[in-house]
VEXBALUM-835412 format. One record per atom (N, C-alpha, C): residue in three letters; x, y, z; atom name. Coordinates in nm, 2 decimals, m for minus. Layout:
% VEXBALUM-835412
+------+--------+--------+--------+------+
! rest !     c1 !     c2 !     c3 ! atom !
+------+--------+--------+--------+------+
!  ALA !      X !      Y !      Z !   CA !
...
+------+--------+--------+--------+------+
***
This chain:
% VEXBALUM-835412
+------+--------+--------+--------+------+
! rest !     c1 !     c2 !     c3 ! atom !
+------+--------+--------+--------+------+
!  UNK !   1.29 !  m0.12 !   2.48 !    N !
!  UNK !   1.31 !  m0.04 !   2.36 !   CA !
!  UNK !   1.43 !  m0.10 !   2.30 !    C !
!  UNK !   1.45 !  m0.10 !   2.13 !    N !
!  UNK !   1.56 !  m0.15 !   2.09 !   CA !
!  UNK !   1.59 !  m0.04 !   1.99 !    C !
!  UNK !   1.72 !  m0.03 !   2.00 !    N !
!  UNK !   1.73 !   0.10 !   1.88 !   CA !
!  UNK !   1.90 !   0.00 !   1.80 !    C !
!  UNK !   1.87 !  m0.01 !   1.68 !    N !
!  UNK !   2.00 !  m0.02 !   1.61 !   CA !
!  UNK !   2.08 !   0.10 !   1.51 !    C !
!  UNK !   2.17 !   0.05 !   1.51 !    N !
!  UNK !   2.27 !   0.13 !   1.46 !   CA !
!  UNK !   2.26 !   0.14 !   1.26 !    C !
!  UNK !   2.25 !   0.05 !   1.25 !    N !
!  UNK !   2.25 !   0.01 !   1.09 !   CA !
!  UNK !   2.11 !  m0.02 !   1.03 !    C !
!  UNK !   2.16 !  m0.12 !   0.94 !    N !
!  UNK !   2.05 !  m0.21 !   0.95 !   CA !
!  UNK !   2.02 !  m0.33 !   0.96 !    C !
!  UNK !   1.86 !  m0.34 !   0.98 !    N !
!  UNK !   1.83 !  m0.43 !   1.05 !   CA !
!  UNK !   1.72 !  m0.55 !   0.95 !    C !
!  UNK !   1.77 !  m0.69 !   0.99 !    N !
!  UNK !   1.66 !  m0.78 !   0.83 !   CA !
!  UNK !   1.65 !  m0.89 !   0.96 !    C !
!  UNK !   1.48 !  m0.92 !   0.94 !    N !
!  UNK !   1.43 !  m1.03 !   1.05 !   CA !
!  UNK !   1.37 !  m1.12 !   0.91 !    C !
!  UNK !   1.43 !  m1.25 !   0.95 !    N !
!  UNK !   1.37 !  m1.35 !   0.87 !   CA !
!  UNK !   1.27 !  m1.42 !   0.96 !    C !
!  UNK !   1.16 !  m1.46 !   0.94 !    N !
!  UNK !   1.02 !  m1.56 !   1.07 !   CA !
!  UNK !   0.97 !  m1.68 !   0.99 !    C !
!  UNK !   0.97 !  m1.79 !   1.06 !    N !
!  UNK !   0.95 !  m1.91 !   0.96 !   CA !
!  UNK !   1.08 !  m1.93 !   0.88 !    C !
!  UNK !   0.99 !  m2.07 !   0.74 !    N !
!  UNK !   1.09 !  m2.07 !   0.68 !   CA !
!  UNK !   1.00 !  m2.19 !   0.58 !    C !
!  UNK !   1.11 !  m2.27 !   0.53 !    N !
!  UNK !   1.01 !  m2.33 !   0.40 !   CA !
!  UNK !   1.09 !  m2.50 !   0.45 !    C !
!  UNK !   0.98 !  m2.58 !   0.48 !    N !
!  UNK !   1.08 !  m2.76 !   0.46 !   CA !
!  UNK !   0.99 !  m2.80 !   0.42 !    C !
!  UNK !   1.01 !  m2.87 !   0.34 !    N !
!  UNK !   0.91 !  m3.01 !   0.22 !   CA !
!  UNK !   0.83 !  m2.98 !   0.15 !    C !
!  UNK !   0.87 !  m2.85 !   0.11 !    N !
!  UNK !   0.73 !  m2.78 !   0.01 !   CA !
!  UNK !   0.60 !  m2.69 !   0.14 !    C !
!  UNK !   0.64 !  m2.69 !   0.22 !    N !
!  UNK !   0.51 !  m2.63 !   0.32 !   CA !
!  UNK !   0.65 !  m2.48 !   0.41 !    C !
!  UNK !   0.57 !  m2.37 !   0.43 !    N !
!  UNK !   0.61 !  m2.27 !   0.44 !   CA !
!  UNK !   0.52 !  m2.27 !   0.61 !    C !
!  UNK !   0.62 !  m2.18 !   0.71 !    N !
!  UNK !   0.55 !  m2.15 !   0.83 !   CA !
!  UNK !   0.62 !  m2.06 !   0.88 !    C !
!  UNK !   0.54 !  m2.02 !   1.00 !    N !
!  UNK !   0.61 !  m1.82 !   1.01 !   CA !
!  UNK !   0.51 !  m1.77 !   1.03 !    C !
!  UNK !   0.47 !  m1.69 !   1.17 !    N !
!  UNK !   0.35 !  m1.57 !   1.10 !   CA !
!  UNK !   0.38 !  m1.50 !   1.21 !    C !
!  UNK !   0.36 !  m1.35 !   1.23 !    N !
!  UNK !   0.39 !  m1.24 !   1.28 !   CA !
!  UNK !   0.27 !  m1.20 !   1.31 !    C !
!  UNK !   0.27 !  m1.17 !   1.44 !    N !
!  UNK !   0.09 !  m1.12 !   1.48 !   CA !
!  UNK !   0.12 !  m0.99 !   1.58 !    C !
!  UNK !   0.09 !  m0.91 !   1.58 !    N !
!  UNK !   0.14 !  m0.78 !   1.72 !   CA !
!  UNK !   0.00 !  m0.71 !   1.73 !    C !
!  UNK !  m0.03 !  m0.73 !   1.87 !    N !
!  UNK !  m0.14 !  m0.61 !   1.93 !   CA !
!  UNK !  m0.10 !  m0.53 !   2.02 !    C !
!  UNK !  m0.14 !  m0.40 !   1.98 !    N !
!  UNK !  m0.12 !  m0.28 !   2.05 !   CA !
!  UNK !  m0.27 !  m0.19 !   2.17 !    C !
!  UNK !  m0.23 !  m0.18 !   2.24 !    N !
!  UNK !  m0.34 !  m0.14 !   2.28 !   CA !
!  UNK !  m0.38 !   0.04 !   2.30 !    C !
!  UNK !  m0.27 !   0.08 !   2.29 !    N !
!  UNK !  m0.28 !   0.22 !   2.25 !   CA !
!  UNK !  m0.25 !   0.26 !   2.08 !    C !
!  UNK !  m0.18 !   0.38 !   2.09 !    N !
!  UNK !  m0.15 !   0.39 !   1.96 !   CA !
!  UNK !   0.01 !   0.34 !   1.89 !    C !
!  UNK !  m0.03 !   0.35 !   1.75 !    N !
!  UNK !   0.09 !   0.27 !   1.66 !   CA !
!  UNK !   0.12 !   0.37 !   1.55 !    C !
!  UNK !   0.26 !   0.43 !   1.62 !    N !
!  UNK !   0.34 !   0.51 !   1.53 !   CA !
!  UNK !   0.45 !   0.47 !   1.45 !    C !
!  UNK !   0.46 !   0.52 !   1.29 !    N !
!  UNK !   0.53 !   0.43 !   1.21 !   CA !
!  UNK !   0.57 !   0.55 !   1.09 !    C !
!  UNK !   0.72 !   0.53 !   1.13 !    N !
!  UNK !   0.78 !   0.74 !   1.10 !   CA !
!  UNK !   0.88 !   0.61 !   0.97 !    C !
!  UNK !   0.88 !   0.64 !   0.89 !    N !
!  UNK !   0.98 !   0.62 !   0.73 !   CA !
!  UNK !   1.04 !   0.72 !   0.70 !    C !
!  UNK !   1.19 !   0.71 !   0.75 !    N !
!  UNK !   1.26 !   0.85 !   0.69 !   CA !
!  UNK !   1.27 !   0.86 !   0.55 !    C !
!  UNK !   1.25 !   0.77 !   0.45 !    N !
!  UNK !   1.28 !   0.75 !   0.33 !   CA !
!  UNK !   1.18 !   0.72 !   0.25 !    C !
!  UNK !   1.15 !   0.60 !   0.12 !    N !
!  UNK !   1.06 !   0.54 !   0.08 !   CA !
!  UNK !   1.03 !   0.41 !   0.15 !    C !
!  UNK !   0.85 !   0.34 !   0.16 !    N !
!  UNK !   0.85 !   0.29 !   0.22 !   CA !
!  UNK !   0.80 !   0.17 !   0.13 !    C !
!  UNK !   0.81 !   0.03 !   0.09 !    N !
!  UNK !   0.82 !  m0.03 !   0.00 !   CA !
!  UNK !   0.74 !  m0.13 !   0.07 !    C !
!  UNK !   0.64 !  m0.21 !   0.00 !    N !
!  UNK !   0.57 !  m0.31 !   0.10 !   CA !
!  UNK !   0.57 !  m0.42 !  m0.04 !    C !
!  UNK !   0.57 !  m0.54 !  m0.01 !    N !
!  UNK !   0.54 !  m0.65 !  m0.13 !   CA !
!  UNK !   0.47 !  m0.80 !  m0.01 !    C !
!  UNK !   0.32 !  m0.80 !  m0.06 !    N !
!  UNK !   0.25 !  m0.90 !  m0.04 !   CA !
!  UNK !   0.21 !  m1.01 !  m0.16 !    C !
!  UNK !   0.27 !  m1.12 !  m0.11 !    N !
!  UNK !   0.27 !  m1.25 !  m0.23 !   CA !
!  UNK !   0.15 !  m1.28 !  m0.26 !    C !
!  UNK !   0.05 !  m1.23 !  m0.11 !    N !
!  UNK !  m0.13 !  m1.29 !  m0.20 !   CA !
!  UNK !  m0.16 !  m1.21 !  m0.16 !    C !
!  UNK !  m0.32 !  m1.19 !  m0.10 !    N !
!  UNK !  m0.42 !  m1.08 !  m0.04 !   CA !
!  UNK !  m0.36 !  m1.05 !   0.04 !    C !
!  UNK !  m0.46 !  m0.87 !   0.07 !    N !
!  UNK !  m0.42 !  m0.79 !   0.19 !   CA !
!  UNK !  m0.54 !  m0.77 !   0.20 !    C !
!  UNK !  m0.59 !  m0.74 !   0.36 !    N !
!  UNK !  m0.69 !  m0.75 !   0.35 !   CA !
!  UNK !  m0.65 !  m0.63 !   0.48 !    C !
!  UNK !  m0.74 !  m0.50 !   0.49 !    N !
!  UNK !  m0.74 !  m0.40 !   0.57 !   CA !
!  UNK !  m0.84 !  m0.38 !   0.62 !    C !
!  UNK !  m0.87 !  m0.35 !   0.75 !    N !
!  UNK !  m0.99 !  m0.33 !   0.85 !   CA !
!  UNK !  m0.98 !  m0.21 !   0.94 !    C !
!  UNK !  m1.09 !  m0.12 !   0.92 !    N !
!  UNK !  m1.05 !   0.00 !   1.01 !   CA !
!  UNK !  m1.20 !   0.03 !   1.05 !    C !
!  UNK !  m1.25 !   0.07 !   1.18 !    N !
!  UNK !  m1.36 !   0.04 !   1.22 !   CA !
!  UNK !  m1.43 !   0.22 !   1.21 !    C !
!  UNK !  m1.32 !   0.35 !   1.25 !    N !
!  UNK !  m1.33 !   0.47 !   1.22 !   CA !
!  UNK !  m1.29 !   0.52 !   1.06 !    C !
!  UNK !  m1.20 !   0.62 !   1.10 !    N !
!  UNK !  m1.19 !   0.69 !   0.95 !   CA !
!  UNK !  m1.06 !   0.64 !   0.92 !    C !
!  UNK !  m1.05 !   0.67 !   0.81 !    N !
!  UNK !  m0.91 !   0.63 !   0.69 !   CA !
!  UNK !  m0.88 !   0.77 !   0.67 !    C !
!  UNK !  m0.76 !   0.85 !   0.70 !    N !
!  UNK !  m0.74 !   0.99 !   0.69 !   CA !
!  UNK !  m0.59 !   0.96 !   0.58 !    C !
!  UNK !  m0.56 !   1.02 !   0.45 !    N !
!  UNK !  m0.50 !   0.97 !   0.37 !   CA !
!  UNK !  m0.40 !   1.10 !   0.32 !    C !
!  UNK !  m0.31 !   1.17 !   0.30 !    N !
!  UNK !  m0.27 !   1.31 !   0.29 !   CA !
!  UNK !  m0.15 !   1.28 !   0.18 !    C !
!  UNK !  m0.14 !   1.32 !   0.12 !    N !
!  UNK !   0.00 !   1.35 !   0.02 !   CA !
!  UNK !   0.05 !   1.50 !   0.03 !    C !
!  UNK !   0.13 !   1.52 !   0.10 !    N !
!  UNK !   0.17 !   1.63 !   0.05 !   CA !
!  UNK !   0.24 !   1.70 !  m0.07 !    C !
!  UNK !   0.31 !   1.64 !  m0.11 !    N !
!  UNK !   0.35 !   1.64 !  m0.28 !   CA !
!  UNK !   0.34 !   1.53 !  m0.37 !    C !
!  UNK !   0.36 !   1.57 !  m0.50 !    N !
!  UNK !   0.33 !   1.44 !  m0.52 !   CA !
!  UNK !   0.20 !   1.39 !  m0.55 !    C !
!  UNK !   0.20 !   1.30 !  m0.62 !    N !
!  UNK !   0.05 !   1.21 !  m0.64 !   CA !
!  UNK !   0.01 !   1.12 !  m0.61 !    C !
!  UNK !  m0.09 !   1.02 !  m0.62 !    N !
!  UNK !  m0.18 !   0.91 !  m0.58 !   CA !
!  UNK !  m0.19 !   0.84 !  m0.67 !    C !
!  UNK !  m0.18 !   0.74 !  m0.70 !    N !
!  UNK !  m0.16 !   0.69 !  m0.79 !   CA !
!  UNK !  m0.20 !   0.48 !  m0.83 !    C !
!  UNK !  m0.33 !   0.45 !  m0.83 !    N !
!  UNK !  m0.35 !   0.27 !  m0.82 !   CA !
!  UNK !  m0.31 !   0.24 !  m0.93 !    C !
!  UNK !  m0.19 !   0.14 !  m0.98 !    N !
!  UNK !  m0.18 !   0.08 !  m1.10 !   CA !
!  UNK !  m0.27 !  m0.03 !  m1.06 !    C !
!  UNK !  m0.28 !  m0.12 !  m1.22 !    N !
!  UNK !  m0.38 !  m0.19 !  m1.22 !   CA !
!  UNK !  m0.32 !  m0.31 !  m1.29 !    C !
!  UNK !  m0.32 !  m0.43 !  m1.32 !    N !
!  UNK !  m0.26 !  m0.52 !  m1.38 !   CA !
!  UNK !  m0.25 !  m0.51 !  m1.50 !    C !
!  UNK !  m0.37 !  m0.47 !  m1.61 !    N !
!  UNK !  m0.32 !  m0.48 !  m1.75 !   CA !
!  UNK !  m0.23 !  m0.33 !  m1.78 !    C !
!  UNK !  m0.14 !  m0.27 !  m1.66 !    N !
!  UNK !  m0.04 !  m0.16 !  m1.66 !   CA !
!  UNK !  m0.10 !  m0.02 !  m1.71 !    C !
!  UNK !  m0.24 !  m0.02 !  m1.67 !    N !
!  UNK !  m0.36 !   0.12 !  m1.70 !   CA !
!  UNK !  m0.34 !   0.18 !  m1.54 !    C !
!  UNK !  m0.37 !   0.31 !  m1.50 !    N !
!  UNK !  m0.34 !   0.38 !  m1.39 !   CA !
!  UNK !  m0.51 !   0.41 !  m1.36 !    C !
!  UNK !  m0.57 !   0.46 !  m1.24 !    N !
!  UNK !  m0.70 !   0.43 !  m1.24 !   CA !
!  UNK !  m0.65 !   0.57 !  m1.05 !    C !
!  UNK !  m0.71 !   0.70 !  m1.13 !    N !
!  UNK !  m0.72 !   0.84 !  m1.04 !   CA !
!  UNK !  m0.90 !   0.84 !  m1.03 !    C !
!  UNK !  m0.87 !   0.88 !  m0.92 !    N !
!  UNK !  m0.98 !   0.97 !  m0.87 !   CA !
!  UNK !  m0.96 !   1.13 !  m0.79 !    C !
!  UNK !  m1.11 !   1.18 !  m0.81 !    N !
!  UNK !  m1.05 !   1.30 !  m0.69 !   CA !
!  UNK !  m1.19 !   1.41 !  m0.75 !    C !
!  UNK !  m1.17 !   1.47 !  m0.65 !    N !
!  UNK !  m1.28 !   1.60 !  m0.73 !   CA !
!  UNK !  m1.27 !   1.71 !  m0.83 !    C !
!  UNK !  m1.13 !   1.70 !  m0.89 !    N !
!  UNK !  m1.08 !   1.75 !  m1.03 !   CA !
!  UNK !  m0.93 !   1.66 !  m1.02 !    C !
!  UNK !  m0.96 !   1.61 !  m1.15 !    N !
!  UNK !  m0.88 !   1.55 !  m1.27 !   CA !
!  UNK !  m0.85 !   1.66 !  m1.39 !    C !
!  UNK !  m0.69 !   1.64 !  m1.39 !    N !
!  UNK !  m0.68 !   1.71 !  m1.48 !   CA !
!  UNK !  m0.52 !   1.63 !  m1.56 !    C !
!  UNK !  m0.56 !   1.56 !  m1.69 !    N !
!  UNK !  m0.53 !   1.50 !  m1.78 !   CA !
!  UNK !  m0.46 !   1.53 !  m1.90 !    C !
!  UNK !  m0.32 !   1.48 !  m1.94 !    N !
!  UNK !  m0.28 !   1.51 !  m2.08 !   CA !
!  UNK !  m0.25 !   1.38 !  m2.13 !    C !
!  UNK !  m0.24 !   1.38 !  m2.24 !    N !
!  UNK !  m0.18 !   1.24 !  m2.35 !   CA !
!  UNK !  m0.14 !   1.27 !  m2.44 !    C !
!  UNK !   0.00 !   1.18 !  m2.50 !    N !
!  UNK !   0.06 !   1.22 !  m2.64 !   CA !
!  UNK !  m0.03 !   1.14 !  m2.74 !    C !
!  UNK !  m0.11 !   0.98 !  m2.69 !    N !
!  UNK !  m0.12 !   0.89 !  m2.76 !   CA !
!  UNK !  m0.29 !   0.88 !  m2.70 !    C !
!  UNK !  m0.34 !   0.78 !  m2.65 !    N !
!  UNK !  m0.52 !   0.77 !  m2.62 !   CA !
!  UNK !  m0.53 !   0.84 !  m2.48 !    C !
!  UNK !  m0.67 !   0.89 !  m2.50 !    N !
!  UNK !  m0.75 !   0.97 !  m2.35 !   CA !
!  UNK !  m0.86 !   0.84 !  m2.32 !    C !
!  UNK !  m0.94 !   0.78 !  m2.23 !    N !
!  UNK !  m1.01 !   0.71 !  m2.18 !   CA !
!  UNK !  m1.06 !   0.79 !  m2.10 !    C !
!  UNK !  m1.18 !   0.83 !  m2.10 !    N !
!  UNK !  m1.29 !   0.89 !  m1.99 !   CA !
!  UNK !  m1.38 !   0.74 !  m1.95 !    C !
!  UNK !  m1.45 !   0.72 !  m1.84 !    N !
!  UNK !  m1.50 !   0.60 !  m1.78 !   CA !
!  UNK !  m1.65 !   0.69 !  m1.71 !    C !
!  UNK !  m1.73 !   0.67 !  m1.74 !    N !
!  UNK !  m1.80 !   0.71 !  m1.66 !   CA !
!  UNK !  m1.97 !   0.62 !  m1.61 !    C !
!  UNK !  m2.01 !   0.59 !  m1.53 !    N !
!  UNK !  m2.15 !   0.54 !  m1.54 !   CA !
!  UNK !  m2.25 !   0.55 !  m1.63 !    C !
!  UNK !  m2.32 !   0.46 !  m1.69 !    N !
!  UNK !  m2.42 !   0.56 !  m1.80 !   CA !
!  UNK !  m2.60 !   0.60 !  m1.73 !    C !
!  UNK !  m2.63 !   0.63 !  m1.76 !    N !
!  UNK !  m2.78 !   0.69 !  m1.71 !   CA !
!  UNK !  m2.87 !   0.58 !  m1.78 !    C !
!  UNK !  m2.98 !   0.49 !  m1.73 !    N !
!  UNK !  m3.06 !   0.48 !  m1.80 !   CA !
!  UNK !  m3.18 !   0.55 !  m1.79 !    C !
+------+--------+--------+--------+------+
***
């Protein structure tokens, strides 16, 4: 077990002659508990790619949910939406043929 005091920054790999190397790989074979006393901030430079073979259980307790989208449009779902705007409303929906 390792417990620090402050904080803590791990650099893995590194970059020589234009080529980058480093990779972090961890298996657990029980369970993987992961407590953020604060906000928890993640930045991936290319794809993520997630695999879960049961369920995806997802909970907010306050607060909202929220996928931004590249052209800076926000994109909700849920079994009631409830919507205001000073400026455009967009509804999206499938059409029937």
């Amino acid at each position: 077990m390792t417990s620090v005091g402050g904080s803590a920054n791990l650099t893995v790999g590194g970059e020589k002659d234009g080529k980058k190397s480093g990779d972090i790989r961890q298996r657990v074979f029980h369970d993987f508990h992961h407590h953020v006393g604060n906000n928890e901030i993640c930045w991936v430079e290319h794809d993520r790619n997630d695999t879960v073979e049961n369920n995806v259980v997802e909970e907010v307790i306050s607060g909202g949910r929220y996928s931004a989208v590249p052209n800076g449009n926000i994109v909700q779902t849920g079994k009631a939406i409830y919507v205001t705007s000073d400026t455009n409303l967009v509804l999206q929906a499938p059409t029937c043929t």
